[in-house]
N, C-alpha and C positions, 0 to 999 in steps of 0.2 A: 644271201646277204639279208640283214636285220633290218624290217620294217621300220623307218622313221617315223614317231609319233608325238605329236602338240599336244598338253594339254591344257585349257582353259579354263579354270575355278578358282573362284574369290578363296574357298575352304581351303586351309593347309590340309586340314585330316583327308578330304577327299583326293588334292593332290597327292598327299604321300599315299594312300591308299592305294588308287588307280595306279600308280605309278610301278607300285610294289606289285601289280596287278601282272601289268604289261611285262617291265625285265624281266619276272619268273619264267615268262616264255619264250623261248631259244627265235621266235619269231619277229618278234619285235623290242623295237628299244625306245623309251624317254629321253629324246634329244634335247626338248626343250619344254618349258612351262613359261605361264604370263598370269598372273592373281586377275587382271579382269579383261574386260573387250576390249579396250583400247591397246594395251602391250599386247595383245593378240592381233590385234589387229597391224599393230606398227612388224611385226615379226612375219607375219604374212606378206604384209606389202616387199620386206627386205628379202625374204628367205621361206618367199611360198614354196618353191618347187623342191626345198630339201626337207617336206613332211608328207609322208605318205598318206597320213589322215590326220585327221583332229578330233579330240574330244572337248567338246563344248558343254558349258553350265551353260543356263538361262541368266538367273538372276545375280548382277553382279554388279559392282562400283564403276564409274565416269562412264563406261557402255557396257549395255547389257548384250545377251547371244543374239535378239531379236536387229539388234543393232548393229550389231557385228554381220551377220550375214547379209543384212541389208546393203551394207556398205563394200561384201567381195562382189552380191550380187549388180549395185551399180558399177563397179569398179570392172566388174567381167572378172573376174582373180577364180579362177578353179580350183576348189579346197575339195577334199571328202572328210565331212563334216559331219560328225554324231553327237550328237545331241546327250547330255544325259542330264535328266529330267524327274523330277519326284512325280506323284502321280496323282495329286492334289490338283482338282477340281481347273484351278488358274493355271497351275503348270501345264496340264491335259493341253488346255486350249493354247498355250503358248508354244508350247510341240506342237501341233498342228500348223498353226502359223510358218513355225522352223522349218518343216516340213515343204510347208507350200512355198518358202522363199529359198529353197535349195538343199536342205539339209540333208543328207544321204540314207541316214537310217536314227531311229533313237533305242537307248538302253534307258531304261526302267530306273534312278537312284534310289536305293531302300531309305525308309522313314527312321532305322534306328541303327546302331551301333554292331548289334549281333547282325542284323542284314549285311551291311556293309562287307563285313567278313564272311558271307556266307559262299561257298562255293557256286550258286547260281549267278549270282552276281559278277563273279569272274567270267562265268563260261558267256555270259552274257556281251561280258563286255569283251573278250577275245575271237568271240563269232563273228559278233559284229567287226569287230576289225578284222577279221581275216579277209569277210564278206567284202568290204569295202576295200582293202588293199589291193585285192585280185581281183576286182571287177574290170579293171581294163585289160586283164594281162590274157584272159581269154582258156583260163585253167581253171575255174569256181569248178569243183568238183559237187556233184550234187549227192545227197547226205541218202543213203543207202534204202530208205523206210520211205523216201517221196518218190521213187520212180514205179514207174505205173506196174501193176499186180495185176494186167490182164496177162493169158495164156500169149504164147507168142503167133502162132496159129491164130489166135481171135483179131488180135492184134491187123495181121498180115490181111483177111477178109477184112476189117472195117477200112485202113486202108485205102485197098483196090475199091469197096466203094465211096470212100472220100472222093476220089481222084475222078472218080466219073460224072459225082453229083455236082451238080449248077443249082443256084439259088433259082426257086419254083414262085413264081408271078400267082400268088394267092388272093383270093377275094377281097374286096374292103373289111370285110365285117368278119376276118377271117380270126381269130386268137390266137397272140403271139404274145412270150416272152422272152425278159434280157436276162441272163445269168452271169456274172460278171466275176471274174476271179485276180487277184494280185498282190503280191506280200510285199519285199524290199523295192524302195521306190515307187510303191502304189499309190501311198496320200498324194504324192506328187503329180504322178499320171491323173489319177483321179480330178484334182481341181483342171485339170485341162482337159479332159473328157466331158464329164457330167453335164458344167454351167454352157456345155456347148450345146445339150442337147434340149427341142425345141418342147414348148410347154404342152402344145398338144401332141406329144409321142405317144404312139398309136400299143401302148405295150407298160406290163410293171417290170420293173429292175432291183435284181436283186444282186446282192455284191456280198464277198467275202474278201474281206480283207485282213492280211494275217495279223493280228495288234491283239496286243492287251486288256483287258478290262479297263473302265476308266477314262481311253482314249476316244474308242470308237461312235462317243456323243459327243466327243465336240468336234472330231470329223464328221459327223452329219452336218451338225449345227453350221459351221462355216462352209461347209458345201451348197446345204441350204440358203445362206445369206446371198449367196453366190448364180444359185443357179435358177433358170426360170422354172425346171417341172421341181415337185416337194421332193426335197430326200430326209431319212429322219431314219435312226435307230429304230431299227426291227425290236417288236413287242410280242411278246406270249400273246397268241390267237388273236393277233389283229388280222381284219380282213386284205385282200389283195385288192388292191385300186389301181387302174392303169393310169399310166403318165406321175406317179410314185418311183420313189426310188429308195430302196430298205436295204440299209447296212449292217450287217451281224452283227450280234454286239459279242464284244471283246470277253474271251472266256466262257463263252456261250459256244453252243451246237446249234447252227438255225436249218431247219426243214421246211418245207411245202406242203399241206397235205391238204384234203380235201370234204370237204362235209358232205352229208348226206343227199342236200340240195344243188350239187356240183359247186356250187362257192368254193375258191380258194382261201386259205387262212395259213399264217406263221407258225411256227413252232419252234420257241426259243429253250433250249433244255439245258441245264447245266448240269455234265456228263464228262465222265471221263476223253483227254483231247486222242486224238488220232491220229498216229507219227509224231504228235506231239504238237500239233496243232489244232486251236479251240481257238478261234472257228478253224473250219473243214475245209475247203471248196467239195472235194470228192463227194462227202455228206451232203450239201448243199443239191450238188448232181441228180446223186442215187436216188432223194427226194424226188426228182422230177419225170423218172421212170415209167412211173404210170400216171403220168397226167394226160388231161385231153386238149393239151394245146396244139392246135393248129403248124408253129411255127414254135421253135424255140432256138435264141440265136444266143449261141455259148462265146464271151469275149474274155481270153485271156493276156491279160497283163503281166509288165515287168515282175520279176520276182525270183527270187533263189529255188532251187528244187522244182516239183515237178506235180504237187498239187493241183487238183481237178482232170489232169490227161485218163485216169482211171473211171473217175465220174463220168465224164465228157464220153467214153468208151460205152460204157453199158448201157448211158442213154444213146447213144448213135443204133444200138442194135434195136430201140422199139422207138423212137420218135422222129420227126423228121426235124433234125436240127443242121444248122449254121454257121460252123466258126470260123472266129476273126481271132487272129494272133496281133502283136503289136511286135513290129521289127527289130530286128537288132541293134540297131544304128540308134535306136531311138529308147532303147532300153538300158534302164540303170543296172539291172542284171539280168542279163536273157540267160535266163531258166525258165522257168514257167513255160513260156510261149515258147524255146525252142523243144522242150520235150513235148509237147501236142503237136507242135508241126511235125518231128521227126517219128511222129506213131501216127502219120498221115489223114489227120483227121482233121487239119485247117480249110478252109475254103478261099479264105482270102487273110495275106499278111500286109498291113499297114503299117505305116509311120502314126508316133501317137496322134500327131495334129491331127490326122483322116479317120480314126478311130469313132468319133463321134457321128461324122457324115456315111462310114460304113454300118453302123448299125441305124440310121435314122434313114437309109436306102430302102434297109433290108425290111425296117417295119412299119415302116410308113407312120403318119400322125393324120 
């Protein structure tokens, strides 16, 4: 049976666009459309439960999307909700926002006319919906290039010692870091992780979150407004400051590496992506292989596929690390955190609310 889809834009070109977008796929169908927030919004109030997802503009006549979601969010109205967004500076930050008031994932709207028709743009836009159509139904197949490329045998020893290791009571003055990983559903998790965590945390945190160029500074930015320790977009050869918190930036490769004087420092490289992902997590990991940190506590979040369970692998064989998964129940796609738990390398699985208080356990401030 054919996916039910809303769509909501002021633009006729983008309605019939998106529209032409969707029918071409045996998957889904355009039931219905509304030109701005408010006939979106009246259509949801009547006949939420007959759209399987919705595509949302931002910027529109009598209410806008920020408007709009504000009002299923007071309302309690459960939509799966995509955002589609140009990627201008304002827009950036108003996807973010989208994001933090519920929005389920966002697609990229190209700047010109050839974009729009471009086949990216499609595939874009039908991921995403598939993504979000199937998130409850418990069948998100993960995409063939994210599941982990350790040996099965390596696998199987890390494991049997996952299962025997206990979190290790280390000195005060011991050095530890946060490695943080998350794609669909992340901005979301994120604002309710981070601003939880206390300003003197004993550790830096580094996060990869699967997004765009563009994006991933004004997710600092509102992060940062938000929370008590600094978060801010990762910078080519900025030093590492504990109680910091460094977000990849969007179409970027960020690494860990180490100076001559044992200092840590960034490494932001703009490189070809990796299963098709820029940023990494797995890259992010493999960076931390040969570091001399004490403690290093790897937290994976919601998200589609199976990014960092590879990383997270080859550091488990020379570091002494710690991982946290975030639950099912509490995840907008358990991918991510269930392929790490199921190559037995979790330590402890949380609800996202405990997420914050399990890594500020583990590293103390």
């Amino acid at each position: 049976m054919k996916k039910n889809i809303l769509i909501i834009d002021d633009s006729a070109l983008m309605r019939r666009v998106i529209s032409d977008i969707i029918n071409a796929d045996d998957r889904f169908q355009v039931t219905e459309v509304a030109v701005n927030g408010l006939d979106g919004l009246n259509l949801l109030l009547s006949r939420g439960k007959d759209f399987d997802a919705v595509l949302l503009d931002i910027n529109m006549p009598k209410m806008n999307g920020l408007e709009l979601l504000a009002e299923l969010k007071k309302r309690n109205i459960k939509a799966k909700v995509i955002i589609v967004s140009t990627i201008a500076t304002k827009d950036a930050k108003e996807t973010i926002y989208a994001l933090e008031l519920g929005a389920f994932d966002f697609v990229t709207k190209p700047e010109s006319y050839l974009e729009v028709k471009s086949n990216q743009f499609s595939n874009n836009i039908l991921s995403c919906l598939a993504t979000a159509t199937q998130a409850d139904s418990g069948v998100l197949k993960e995409p063939e290039a994210a599941k982990p490329v350790a040996k099965p045998d390596t696998l199987k020893m890390v494991r049997q010692l996952a299962q025997k290791r206990n979190p290790v009571q280390l000195p005060q003055n011991a050095t530890k870091l946060v490695a943080l990983a998350c794609s669909t559903g992340g901005p979301k998790a994120l604002h309710t992780v981070i601003p939880s965590l206390p300003k003197n945390l004993n550790a830096s945190v580094l996060i990869v979150q699967h997004m765009p160029g563009g994006f991933t500074k004004s997710l600092a930015d509102r992060l940062n407004e938000l929370s008590q320790v600094e978060v801010k977009e990762a910078e080519d050869g900025e030093m590492l400051r504990k109680g910091t918190v460094y977000i990849a930036k969007g179409g970027y490769q960020m690494r860990l590496k180490k100076q001559a004087d044992g200092q840590y420092y960034l490494a932001v490289t703009k490189e070809p992506a990796r299963h098709g992902l820029l940023p990494c997590a797995d890259i992010m990991y493999e960076s931390l292989v040969d570091t001399n940190f004490d403690q290093i506590t790897c937290v994976v979040l919601t998200g589609m596929g199976g990014d960092g369970t590879a990383g997270i692998t080859q550091l488990g064989k020379k570091q002494n690390i710690y991982v946290i998964a975030q639950n099912e129940e509490t995840s907008i796609v358990y991918g991510m955190p269930k392929v790490v738990r199921d190559a037995g390398l979790v330590d402890e699985v949380v609800p996202l609310l405990e997420v914050s208080g399990a890594i500020t356990r583990n590293v103390g401030v």
